[in-house]
C-alpha positions in Angstrom: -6.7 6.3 14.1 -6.3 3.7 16.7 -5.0 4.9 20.3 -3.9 2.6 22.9 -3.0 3.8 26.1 0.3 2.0 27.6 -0.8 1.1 31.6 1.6 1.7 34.0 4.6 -0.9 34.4 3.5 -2.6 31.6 5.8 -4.3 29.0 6.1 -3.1 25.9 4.9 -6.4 24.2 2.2 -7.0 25.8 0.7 -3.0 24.5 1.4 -4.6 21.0 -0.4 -7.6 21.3 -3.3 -5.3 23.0 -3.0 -2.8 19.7 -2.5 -5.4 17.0 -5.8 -7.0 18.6 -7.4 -4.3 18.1 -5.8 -3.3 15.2 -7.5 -6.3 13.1 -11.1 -6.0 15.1 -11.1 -2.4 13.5 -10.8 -3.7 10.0 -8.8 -1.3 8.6 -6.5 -3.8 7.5 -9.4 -5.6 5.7 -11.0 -2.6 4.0 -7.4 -1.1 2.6 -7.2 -4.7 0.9 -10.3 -4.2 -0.4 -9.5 -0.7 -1.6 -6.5 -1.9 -3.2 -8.1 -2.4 -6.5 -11.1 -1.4 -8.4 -13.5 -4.5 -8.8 -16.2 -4.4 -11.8 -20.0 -4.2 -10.2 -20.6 -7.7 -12.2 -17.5 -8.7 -9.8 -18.8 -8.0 -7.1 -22.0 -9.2 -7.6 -20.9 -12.3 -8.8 -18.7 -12.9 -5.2 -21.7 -11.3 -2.9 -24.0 -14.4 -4.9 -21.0 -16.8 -4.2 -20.9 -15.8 -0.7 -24.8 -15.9 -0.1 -24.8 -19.7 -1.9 -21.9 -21.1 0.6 -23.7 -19.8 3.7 -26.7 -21.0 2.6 -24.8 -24.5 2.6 -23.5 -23.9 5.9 -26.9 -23.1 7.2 -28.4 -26.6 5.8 -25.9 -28.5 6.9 -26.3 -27.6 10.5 -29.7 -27.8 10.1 -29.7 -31.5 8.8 -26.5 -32.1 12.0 -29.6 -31.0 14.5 -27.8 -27.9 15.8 
């Protein structure tokens, strides 16, 4: 459970902003999505491999830019 306190004389849209913020750091937002369905081990595995390929990628090209 998230808990922001709401500082004194402070506006009311600014504490949303502050709890949204850290609503979406938390990642509950990101692991209900993932929860929402059942994916087959063979699907996972298959993403987690897709995933690991494309950073790869990302990792040579920086390396070839000089970074």
């Amino acid at each position: 459970m998230i808990h922001i306190k709401i500082r004194d004389n402070e506006p009311f849209e600014r504490a949303l902003k502050r709890f949204t913020k850290t609503f979406e750091k938390s990642g509950v937002l990101a692991e209900l999505r993932r929860r929402e369905r059942y994916d087959k081990p063979t699907w996972v595995n298959r993403r987690n491999k897709i995933q690991a390929t494309r950073k790869q990628q990302k990792l040579t090209r920086m390396n070839n830019r000089g970074f």
